[in-house]
Structures are given as C-alpha cells and as structure tokens.
C-alpha positions in Angstrom: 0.0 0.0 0.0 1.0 3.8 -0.5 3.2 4.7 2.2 0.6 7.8 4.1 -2.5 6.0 2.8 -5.4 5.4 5.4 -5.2 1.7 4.7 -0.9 1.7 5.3 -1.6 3.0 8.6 -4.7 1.0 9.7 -3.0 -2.3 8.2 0.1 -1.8 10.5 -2.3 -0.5 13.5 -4.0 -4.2 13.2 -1.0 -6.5 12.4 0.4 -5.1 15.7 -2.6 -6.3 17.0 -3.3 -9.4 15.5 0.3 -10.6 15.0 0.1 -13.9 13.0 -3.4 -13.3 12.5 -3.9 -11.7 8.6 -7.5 -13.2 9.0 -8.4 -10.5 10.8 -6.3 -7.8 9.5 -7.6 -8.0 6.2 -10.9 -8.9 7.2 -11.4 -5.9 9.0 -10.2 -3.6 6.1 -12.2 -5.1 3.8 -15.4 -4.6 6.5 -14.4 -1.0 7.2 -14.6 -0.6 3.5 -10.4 0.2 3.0 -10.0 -2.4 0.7 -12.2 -5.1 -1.5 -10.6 -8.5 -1.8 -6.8 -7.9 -2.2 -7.1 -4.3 -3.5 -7.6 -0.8 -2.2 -10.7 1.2 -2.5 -10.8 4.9 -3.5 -11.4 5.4 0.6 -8.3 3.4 1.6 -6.0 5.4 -0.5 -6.8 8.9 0.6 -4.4 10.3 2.8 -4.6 8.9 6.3 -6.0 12.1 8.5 -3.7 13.6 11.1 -5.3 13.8 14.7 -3.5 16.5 17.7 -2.1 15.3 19.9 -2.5 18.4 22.3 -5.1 20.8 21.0 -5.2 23.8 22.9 -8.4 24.5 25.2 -11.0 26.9 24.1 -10.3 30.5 25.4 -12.8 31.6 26.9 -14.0 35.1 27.9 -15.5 36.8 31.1 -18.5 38.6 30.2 -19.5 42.0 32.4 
C-alpha cells in the first residue's frame, strides 16, 4: 500500500494487534470498507488524517 494512505496505517495498527493473524487484518479492512478483496478502494487510498495530539483548550471570555 502507499506509504501515508489510510489503509498503510490501519494495516500496521491491526498487524500489531493481530500478529500472526492476517484473518483478521484484512478482514477488517475489507469490512471498514479500506479495501475489496486484495485491493484498495478509492477510501483506503486517501491520505490517512492527522489527529492532535495536544489541542489547545477553548479561550474563553469573562462577560461583564
């Protein structure tokens, strides 16, 4: 898979998992709808999103 792709990323996420298990790695990318069969789907080779880490809290004001 493309190296940044949401399915590169979810596939090693699971085969930490699941180690000796690629049952249920690629069974679950196929449910989650990253890949069909032994190929990738349109939605498994969009960029893999970025979460924060830290976001910063919501400033928030004194009203008067």
């Amino acid at each position: 898979m493309p190296k940044g792709s949401a399915v590169a990323e979810v596939e090693a996420k699971l085969k930490k998992q699941y180690p000796g298990n690629p049952g249920a790695v690629y069974g679950t990318l196929n449910k989650i709808g990253l890949m069909h069969g032994n190929k990738a789907t349109a939605k498994g080779l969009k960029p893999a999103r970025r979460m924060n880490k830290k976001s910063a809290p919501p400033k928030h004001t004194a009203m008067h």
